[in-house]
C-alpha positions as CSV (number, residue, x, y, z in Angstrom):
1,X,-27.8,61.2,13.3
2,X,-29.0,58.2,15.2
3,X,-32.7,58.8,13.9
4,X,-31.8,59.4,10.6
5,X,-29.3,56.5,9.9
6,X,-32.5,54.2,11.8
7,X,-35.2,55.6,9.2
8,X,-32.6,54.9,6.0
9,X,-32.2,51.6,7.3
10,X,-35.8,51.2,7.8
11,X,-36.3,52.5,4.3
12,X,-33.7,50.1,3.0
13,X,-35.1,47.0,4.2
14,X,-38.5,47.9,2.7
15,X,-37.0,48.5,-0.1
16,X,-35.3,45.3,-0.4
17,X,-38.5,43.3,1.3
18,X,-40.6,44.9,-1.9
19,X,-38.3,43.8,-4.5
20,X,-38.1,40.3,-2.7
21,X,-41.9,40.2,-3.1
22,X,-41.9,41.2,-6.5
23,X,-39.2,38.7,-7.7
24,X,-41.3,35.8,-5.9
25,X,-44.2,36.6,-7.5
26,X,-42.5,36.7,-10.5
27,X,-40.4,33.0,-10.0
28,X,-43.8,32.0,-8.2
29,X,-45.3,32.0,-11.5
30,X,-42.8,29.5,-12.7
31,X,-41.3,27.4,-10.4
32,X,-44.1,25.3,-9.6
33,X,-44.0,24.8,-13.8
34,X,-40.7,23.9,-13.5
35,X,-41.3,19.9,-14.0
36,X,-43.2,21.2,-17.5
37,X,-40.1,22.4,-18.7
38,X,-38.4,19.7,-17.7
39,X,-40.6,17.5,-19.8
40,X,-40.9,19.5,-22.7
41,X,-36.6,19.6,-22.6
42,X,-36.5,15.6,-22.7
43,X,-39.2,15.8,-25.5
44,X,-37.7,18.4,-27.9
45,X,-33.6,16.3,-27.1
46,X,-35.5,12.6,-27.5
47,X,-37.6,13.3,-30.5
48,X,-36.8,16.0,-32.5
49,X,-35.6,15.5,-36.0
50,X,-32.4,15.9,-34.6
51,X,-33.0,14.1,-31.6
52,X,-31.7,11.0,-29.8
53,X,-34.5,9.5,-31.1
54,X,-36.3,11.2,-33.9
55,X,-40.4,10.0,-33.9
56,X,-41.8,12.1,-36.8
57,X,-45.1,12.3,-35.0
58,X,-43.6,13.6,-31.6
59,X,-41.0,16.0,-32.8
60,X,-43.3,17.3,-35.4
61,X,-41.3,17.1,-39.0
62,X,-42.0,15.5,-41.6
63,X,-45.6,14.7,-43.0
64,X,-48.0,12.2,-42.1
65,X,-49.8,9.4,-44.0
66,X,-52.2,11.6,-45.7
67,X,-49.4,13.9,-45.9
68,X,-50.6,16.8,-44.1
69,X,-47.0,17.7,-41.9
70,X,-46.8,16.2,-38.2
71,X,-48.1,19.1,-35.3
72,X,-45.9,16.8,-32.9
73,X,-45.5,17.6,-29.0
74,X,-42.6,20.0,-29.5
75,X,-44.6,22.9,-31.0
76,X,-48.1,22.8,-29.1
77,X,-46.2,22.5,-25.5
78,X,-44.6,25.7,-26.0
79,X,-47.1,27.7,-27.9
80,X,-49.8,27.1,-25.7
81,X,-48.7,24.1,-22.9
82,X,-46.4,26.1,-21.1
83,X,-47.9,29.7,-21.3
84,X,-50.9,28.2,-20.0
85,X,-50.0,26.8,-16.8
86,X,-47.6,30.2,-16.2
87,X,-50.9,32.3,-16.8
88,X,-53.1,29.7,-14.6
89,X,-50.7,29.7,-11.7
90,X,-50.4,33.8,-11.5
91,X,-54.4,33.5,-11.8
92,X,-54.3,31.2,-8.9
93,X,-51.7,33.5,-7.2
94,X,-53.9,37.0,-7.1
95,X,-57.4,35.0,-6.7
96,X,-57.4,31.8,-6.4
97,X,-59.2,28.8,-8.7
98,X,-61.3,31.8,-10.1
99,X,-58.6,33.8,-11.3
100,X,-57.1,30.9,-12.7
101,X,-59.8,29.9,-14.9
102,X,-60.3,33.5,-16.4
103,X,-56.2,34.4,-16.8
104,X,-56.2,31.2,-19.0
105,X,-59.2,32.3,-21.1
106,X,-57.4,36.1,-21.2
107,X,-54.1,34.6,-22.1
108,X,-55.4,32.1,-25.2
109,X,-56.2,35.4,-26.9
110,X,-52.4,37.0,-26.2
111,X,-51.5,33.5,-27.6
112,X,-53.4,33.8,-30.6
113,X,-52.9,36.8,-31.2
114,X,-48.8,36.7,-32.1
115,X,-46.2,34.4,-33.4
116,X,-43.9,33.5,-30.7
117,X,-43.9,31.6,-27.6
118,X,-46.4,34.0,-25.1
119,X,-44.2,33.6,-21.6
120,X,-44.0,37.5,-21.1
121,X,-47.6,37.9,-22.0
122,X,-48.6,34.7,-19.6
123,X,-46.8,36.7,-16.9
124,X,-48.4,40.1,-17.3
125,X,-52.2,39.0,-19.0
126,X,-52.7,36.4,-16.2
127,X,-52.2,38.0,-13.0
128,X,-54.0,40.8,-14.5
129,X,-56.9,38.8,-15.6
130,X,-57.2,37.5,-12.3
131,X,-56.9,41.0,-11.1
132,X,-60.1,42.3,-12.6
133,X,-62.1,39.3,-12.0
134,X,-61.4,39.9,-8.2
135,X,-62.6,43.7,-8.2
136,X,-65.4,42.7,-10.6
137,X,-66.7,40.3,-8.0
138,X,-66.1,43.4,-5.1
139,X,-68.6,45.4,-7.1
140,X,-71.7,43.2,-6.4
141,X,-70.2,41.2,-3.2
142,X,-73.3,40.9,-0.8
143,X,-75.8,42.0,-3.3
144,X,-76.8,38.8,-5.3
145,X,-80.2,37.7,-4.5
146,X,-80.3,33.8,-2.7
147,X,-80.0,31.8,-5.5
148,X,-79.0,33.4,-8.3
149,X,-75.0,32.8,-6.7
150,X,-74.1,30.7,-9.3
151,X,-75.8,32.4,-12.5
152,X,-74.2,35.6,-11.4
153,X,-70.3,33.9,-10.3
154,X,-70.3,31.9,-13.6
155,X,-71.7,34.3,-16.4
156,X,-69.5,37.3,-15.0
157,X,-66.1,35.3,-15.1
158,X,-67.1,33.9,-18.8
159,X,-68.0,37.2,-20.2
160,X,-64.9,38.9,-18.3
161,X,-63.3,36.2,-19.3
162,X,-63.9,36.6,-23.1
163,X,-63.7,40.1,-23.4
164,X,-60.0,40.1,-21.7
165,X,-59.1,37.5,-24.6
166,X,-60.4,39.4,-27.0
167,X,-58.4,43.1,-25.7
168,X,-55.6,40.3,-25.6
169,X,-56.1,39.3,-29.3
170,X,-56.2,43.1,-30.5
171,X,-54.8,45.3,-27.8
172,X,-52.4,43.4,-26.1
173,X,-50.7,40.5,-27.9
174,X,-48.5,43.3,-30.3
175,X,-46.8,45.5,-28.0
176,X,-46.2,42.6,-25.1
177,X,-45.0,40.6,-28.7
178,X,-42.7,43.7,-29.4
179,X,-41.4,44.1,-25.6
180,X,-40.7,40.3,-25.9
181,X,-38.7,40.4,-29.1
182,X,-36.9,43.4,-27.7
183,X,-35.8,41.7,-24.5
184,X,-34.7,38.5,-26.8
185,X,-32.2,40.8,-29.6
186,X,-30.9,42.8,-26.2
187,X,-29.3,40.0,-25.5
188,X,-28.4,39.1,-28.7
189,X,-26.6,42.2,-29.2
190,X,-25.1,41.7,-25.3
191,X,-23.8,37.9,-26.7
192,X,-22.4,39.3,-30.1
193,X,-20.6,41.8,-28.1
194,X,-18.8,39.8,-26.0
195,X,-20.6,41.8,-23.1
196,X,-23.4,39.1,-21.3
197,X,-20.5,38.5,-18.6
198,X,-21.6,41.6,-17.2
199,X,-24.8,40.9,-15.9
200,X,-22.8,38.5,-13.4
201,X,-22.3,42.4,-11.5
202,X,-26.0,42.1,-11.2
203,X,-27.0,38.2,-11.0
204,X,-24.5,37.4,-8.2
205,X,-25.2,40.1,-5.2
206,X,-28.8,40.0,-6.0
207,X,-28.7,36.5,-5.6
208,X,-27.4,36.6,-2.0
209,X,-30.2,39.0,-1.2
210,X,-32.3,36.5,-2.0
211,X,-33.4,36.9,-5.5
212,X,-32.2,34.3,-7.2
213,X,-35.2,32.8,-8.1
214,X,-36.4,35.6,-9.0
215,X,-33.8,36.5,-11.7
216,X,-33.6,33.0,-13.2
217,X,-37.1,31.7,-13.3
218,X,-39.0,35.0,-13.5
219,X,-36.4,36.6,-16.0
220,X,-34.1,34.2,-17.4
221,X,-36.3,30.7,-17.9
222,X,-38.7,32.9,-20.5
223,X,-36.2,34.4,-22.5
224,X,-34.1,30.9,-22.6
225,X,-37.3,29.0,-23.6
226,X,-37.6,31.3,-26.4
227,X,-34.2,30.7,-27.5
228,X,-34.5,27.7,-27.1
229,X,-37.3,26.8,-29.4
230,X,-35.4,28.7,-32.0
231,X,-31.8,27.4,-31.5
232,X,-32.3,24.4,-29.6
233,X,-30.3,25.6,-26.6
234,X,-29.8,28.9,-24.4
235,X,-26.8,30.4,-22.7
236,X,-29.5,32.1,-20.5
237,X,-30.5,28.6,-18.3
238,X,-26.8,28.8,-16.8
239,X,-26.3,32.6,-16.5
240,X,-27.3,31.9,-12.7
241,X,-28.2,28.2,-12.2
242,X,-24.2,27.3,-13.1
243,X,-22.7,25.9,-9.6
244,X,-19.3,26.9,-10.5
245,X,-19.3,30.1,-8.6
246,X,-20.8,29.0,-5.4
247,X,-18.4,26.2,-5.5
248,X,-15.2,27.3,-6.0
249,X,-16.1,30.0,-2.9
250,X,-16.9,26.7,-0.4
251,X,-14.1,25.0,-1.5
252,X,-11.9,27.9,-0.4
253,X,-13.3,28.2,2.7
254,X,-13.0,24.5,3.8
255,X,-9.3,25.1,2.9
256,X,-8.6,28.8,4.1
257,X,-11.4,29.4,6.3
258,X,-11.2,29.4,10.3
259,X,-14.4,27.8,12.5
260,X,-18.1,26.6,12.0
261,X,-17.5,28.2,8.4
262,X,-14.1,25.8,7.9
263,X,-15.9,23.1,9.4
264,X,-19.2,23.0,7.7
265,X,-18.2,24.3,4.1
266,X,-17.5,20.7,2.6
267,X,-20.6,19.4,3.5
268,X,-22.7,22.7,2.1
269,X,-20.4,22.1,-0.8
270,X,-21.9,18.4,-1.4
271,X,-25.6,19.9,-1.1
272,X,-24.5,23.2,-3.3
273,X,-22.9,21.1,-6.4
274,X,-24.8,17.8,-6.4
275,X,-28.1,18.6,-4.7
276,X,-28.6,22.5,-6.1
277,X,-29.2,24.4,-3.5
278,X,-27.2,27.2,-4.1
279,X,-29.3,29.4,-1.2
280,X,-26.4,27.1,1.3
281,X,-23.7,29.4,0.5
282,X,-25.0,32.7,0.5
283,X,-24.1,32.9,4.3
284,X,-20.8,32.3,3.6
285,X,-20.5,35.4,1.2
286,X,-22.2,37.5,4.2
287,X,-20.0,36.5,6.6
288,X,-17.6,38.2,4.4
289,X,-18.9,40.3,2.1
290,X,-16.1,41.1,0.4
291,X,-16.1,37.4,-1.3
292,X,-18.5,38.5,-3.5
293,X,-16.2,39.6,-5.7
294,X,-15.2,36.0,-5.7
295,X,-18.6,34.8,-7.2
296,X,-18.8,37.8,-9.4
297,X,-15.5,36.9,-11.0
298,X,-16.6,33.4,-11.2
299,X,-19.7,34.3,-12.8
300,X,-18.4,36.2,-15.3
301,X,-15.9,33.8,-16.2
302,X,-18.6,31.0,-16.7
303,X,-20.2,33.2,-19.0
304,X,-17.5,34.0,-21.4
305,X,-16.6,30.4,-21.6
306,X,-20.1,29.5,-22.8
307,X,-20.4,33.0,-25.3
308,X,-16.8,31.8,-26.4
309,X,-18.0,27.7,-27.3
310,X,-21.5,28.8,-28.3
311,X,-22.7,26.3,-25.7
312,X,-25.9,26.4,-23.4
313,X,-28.9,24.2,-22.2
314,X,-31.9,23.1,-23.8
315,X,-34.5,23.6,-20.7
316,X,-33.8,24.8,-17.2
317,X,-31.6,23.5,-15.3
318,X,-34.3,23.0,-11.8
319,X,-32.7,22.9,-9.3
320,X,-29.3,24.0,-9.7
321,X,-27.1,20.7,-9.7
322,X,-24.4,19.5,-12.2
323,X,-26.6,16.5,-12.1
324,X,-29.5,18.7,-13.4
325,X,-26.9,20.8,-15.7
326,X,-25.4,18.0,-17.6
327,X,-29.6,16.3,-18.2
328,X,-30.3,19.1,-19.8
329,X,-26.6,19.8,-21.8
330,X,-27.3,19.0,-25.4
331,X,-24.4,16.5,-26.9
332,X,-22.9,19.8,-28.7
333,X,-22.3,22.0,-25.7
334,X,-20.9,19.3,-23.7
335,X,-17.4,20.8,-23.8
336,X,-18.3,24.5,-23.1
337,X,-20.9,23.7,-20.6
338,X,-18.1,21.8,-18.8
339,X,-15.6,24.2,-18.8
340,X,-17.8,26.9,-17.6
341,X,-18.4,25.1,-14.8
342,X,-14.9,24.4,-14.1
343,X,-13.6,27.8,-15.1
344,X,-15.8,29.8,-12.9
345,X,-14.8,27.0,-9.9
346,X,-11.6,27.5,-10.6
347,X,-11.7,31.7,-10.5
348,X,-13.9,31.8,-7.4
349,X,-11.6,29.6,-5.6
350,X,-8.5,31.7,-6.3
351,X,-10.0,34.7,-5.5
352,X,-11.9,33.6,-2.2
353,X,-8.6,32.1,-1.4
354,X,-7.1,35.5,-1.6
355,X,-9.7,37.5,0.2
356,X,-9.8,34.8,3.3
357,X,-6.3,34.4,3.9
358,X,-5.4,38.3,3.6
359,X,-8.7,38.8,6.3
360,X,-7.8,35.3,8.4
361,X,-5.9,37.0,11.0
362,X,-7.7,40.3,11.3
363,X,-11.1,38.0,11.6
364,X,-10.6,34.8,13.3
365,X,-14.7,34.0,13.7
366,X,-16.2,36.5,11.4
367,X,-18.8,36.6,14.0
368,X,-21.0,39.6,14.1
369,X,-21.8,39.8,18.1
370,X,-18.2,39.3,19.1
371,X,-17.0,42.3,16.5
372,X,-19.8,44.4,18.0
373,X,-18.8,44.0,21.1
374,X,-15.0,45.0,20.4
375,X,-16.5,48.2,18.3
376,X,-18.0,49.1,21.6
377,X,-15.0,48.4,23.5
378,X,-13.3,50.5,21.4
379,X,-15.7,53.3,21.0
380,X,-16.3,53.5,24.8
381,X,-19.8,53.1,24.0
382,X,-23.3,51.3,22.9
383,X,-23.6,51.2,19.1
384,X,-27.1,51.5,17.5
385,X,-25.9,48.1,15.8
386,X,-25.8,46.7,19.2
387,X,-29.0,48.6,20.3
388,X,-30.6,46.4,17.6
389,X,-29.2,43.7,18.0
390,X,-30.0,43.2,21.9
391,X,-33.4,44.4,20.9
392,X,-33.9,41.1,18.5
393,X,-32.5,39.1,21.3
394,X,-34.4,40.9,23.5
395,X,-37.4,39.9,21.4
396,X,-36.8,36.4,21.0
397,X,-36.4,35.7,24.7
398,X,-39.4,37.3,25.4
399,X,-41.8,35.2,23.0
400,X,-39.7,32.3,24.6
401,X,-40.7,33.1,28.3
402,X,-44.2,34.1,27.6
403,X,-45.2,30.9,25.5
404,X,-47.3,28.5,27.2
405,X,-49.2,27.0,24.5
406,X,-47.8,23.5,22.7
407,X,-45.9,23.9,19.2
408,X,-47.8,21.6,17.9
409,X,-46.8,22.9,13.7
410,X,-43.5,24.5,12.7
411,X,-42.6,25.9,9.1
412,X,-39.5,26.6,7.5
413,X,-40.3,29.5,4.9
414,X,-38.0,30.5,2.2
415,X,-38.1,32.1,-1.1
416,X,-39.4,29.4,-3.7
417,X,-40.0,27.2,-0.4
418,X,-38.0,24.1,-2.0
419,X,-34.4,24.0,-1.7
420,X,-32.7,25.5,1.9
421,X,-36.3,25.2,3.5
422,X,-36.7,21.8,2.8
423,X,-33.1,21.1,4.2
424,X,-33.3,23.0,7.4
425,X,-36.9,21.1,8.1
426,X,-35.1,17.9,7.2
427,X,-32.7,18.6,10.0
428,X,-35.2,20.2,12.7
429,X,-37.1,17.0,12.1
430,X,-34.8,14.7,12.6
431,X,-33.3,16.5,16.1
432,X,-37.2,16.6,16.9
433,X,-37.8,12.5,16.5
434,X,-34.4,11.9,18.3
435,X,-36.1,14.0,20.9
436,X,-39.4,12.0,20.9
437,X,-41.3,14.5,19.5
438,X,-42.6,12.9,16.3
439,X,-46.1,14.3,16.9
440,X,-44.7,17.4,15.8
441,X,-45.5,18.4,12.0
442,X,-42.3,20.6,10.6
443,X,-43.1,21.2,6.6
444,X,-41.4,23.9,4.5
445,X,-43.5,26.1,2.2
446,X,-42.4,29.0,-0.2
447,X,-42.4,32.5,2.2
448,X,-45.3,33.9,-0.5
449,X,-47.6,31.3,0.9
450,X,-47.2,31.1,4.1
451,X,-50.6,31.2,6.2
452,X,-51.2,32.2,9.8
453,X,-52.2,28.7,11.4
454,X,-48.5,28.1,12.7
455,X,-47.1,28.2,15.9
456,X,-43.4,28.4,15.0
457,X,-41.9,29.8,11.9
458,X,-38.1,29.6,10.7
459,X,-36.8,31.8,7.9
460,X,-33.3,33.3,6.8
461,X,-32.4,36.4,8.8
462,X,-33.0,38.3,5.5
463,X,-36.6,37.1,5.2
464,X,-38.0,37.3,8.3
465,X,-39.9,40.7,8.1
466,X,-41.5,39.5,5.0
467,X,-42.6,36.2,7.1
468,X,-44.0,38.0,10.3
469,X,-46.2,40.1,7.8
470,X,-48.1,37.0,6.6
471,X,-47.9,35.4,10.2
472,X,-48.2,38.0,13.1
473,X,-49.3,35.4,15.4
474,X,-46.8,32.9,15.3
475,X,-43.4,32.5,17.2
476,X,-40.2,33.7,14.9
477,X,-36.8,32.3,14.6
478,X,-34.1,33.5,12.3
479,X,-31.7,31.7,11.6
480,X,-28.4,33.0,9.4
481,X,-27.8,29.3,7.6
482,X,-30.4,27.1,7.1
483,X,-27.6,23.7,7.5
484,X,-26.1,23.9,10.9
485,X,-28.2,26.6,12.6
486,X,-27.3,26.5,16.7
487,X,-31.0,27.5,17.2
488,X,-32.4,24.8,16.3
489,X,-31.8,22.9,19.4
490,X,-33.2,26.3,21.5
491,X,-36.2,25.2,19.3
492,X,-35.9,21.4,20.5
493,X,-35.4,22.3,24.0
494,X,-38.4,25.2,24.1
495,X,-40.8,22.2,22.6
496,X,-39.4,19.9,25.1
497,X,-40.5,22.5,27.8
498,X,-44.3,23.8,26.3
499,X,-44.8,20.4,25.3
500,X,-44.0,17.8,27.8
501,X,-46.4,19.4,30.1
502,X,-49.2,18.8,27.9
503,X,-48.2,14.9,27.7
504,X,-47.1,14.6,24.6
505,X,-43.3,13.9,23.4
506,X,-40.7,13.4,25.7
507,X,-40.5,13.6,29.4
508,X,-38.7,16.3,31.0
């Protein structure tokens, strides 16, 4: 029983690490595009006809002096602008500078080739593209004579090149077009229905597995840019960026909760709702999962306020924040946009509030080692939990002990490797200086490209198989909240200790 339970859990978590890696490639292809949107948002809401401030030339109505009409900025960014950088950046992704170059030739001919904004087809012809050109250059790798290295590199990416945008043009473009289009009057049909709070049952546990990103820049952001070049706005932008949800659950546990969670939910409610980074409170939902049910009815609240005002944004909302909401809330979903956020606050909070005061006696702590430990107590004996989780400690104590060598770099890895990874190096580097140790370089980068020249990498618990796969030769911590982890001074005090004997940092 023991050995099977072990390999379903084993199966499990490589399950889940796959579709972690899948949704970051995905969101990898757009979040560092993110700013583009952005820009193309303040350009359509400044300039359009219907704009704050309507420049013929910029929004593209209207005819020019000869009288041929305006192309403007609007148009051009999204047709080809915005495709283009997705399709160079999933190039980049599978094969570098190369692959970059040849998924934007392969993609101009998806482009061309149909009617509508090409995000979908950016998605699948570039990493594709990039794809072929990397097991095109396998096929001859060592074989090129001395000197002929460039003739051969350049002439076989231009003719892949070319021939890709031309099987985009003719082959491709229609049924990606047709897959696209489908996607877009699915949810249509979900919004004339009355039925797009549903997909709250999906967006809010996935996203405290850590595919958040995933959903709403790899999923979400193309449909909603579609949308939006046809309607001017999209209820798609805040089906999982709206803060609501997450902050309605924080604000019942700084008033219901017991401990470090009581303690340190206001200030992860400050960074959740005003900085975006809605990655702070998925700890709080595992500490009791049943609280999902909390966000989930908040979600799906939000939605049908927005379905029910016909509001949305015009361009994502990047990162999360009301700050970032309300920039990019055109002056007619004001209202609706509002109330969504304050509806699905208000029915998170009620039903947190529930769920942690019926569970506040029963679970003083919520912490996982102590309730182990009284399992065992009253079992009479080990638990494979415990097994496990002695194991990890086990683990970690060991690379402690045997670690002579300076940590000289340290990384905080996370999913998209901006929001909760940038905080928890923010506060490792801070303890570090305070320490003395400001030789020490602490960065945060997105878990997809993490590379193994570090001495110390820091992820989220749920991450950290996916991490130790791209860095087998550094040290690991895991850490369960990425604000106020305990571990962080272990890490101060084992630099203090491999460190100070080299003469550098603090003295012992």
């Amino acid at each position: 029983m023991t050995v099977n339970a072990e390999v379903g859990a084993s199966r499990t978590g490589g399950a889940r690490v796959a579709v972690q890696k899948f949704g970051t490639f995905l969101s990898g292809m757009i979040m560092p595009n993110i700013p583009a949107f952005i820009a193309w948002g303040f350009i359509t809401a400044l300039f359009i006809e219907k704009g704050w401030i309507p420049v013929a030339g910029l929004g593209g109505f209207g005819n020019d002096a000869s009288g041929a009409p305006n192309t403007g900025l609007v148009g051009p960014m999204i047709r080809f602008m915005l495709p283009i950088l997705i399709a160079n950046q999933g190039g980049r992704m599978v094969y570098g500078v190369r692959g970059g170059v040849v998924a934007v030739v392969a993609t101009m001919g998806v482009i061309i080739g149909t009617d509508i904004p090409m995000f979908l087809g950016a998605m699948i012809m570039g990493p594709f593209a990039a794809w072929c050109m990397k097991h095109v250059d396998k096929l001859w790798e060592g074989k090129i004579k001395p000197g002929f290295e460039m003739l051969v590199n350049n002439f076989s990416a231009g003719i892949l090149a070319a021939a890709l945008a031309v099987a985009g043009y003719f082959i491709f473009g229609g049924p990606i077009e047709a897959v696209s289009k489908a996607a877009g009057n699915g949810v249509d049909w979900l919004v004339d229905h009355s039925l797009l709070p549903l997909a709250s049952l999906i967006i809010e546990p996935a996203k405290v597995l850590f595919l958040n990103n995933a959903i709403n820049h790899g999923v979400l952001t193309p449909l909603g840019i579609q949308q939006a070049a046809q309607n001017g706005k999209s209820i798609l932008f805040l089906l999982e960026a709206n803060p609501g949800p997450g902050a309605g659950l924080l604000v019942a546990y700084a008033i219901f909760g017991t401990g470090i969670a009581k303690n340190t939910a206001p200030a992860a409610l400050i960074i959740q709702f005003f900085g975006g980074i809605h990655e702070i409170y998925f700890p709080f939902v595992l500490l009791k999962p049943l609280t999902l049910l909390a966000t989930i009815s908040g979600g799906m609240v939000g939605i049908l306020t927005l379905v029910i005002f016909g509001a949305g944004l015009r361009a994502p909302a990047a990162p999360g924040s009301i700050i970032a909401v309300y920039a990019q809330t055109p002056g007619n979903s004001l209202i609706g946009v509002t109330l969504s956020v304050l509806f699905a606050a208000a029915t998170s909070f009620l039903v947190a509030s529930v769920i942690l005061r019926a569970s506040r006696k029963r679970d003083e702590e919520g912490d996982l080692a102590a309730a182990t430990a009284q399992m065992e107590g009253m079992k009479g004996k080990e638990s494979s939990i415990s097994g496990v989780l002695n194991q990890l400690e086990a683990e970690e104590a060991q690379a402690r002990t045997e670690r002579v060598e300076p940590i000289r770099k340290i990384v905080f890895a996370c999913d998209a490797g901006m929001g909760s990874s940038a905080m928890g190096a923010s506060v490792l580097r801070n303890k570090l200086k305070k320490a003395g140790f400001e030789d020490v370089s602490v960065v945060n980068v997105a878990i997809a490209n993490l590379e193994d020249n570090y001495d110390l990498v820091v992820t989220h618990q749920d991450l950290t198989l996916r991490a130790r796969d791209k860095t087998p030769s550094a040290q690991h911590v895991s850490v369960s909240n990425f604000m106020n982890s305990p571990k962080y001074d272990s890490i101060v005090d084992e630099v203090q200790h491999t460190n100070a004997t080299e003469g550098s940092g603090a003295p012992n």
